[in-house]
C-alpha positions in Angstrom: 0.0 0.0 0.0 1.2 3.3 -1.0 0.9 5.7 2.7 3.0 8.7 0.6 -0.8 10.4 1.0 -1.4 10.0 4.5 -0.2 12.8 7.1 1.7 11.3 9.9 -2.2 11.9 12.1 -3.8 10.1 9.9 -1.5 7.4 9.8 -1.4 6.8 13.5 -5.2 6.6 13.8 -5.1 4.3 10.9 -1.9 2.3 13.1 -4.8 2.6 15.7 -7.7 1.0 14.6 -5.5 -1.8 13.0 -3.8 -2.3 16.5 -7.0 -2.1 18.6 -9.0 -4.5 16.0 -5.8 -7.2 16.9 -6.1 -6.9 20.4 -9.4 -7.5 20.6 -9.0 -10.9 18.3 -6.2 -11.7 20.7 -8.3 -11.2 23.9 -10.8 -13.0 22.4 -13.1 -15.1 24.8 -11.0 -13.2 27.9 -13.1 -10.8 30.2 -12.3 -7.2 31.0 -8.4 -6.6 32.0 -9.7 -5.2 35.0 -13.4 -7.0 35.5 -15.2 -10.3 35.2 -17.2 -8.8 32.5 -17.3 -10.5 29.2 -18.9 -7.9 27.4 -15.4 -6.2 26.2 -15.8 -3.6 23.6 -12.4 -1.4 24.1 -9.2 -1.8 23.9 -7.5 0.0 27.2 -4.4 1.5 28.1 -3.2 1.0 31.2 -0.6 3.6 30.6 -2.5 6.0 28.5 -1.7 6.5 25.2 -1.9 10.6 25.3 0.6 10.4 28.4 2.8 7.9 26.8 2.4 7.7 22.9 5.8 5.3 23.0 3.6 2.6 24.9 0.4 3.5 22.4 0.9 0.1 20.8 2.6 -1.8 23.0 1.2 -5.1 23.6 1.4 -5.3 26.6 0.1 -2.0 27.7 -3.1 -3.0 26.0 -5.8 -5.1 26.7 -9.6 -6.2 26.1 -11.7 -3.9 28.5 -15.0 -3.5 29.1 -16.8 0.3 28.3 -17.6 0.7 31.8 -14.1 0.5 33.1 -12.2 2.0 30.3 -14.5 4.8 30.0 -16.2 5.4 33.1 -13.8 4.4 35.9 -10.7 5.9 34.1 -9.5 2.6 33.4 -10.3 1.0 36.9 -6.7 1.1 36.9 -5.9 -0.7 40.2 -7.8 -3.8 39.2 -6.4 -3.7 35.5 -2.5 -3.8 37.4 -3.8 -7.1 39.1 -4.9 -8.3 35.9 -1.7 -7.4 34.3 0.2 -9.5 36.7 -2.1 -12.8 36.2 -2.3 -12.0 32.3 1.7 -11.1 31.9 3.7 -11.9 35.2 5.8 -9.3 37.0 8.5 -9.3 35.3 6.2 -7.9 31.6 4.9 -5.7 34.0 7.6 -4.2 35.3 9.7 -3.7 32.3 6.6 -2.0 31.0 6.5 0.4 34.2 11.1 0.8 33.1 9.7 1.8 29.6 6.9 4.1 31.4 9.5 5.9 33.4 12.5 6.1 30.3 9.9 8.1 27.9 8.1 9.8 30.4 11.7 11.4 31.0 13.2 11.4 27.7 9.9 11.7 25.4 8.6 10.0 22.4 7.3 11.0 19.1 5.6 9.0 16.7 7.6 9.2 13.1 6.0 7.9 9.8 8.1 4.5 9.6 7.1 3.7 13.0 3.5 3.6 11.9 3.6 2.6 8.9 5.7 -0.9 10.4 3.3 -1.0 13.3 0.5 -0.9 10.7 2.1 -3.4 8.5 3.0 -5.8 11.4 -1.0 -5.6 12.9 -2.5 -5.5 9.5 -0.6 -8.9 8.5 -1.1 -10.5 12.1 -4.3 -10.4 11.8 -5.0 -13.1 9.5 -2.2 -15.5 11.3 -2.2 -17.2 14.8 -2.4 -14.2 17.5 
């Protein structure tokens, strides 16, 4: 696909709804990151992706989350950390909070490679094993 028309915006909501649409196949059948509910809808952030663009598509910052939590309880944030730890162990979850503090320090900008590989890689996965 030829991306030489898309801004670099337009290119990471495009990198968006590719990345979201993968998480949700690979969270398939899995309740709410930080619920029993089934009905999961969202894909949530538990570090958000307007605070920290470098963890935006990180998977495993991102999870299968129902509308109530991700939207209403601001992520419900304490319970998504405890389903972090089941779902990746302590040791994902703690190089994910190293990652958090590095670009929260040094910054991160999204560049037009970056999303057009991150789109690439999602849009590809899709059709394989997740």
């Amino acid at each position: 696909m030829n991306y030489s028309k898309y801004t670099t915006e337009k290119l990471r909501a495009r990198a968006g709804r590719v990345f979201r649409k993968w998480i949700r196949k690979r969270d398939e059948g899995k309740p709410c990151i930080s619920c029993p509910s089934y009905n999961v809808s969202d894909a949530g952030h538990y570090y958000s992706a307007g605070h920290y663009p470098a963890l935006e598509f990180d998977e495993d910052n991102v999870h299968s989350q129902c509308r109530h939590c991700n939207s209403f309880l601001s992520g419900n944030l304490i319970e998504y950390r405890k389903g972090l730890l089941e779902r990746i162990g302590g040791d994902r979850v703690e190089l994910l909070d190293t990652k958090a503090g590095y670009y929260k320090r040094n910054g991160y900008k999204h560049d037009r490679t970056n999303l057009i590989q991150i789109i690439e890689k999602y849009k590809i996965r899709k059709y394989g094993k997740v």
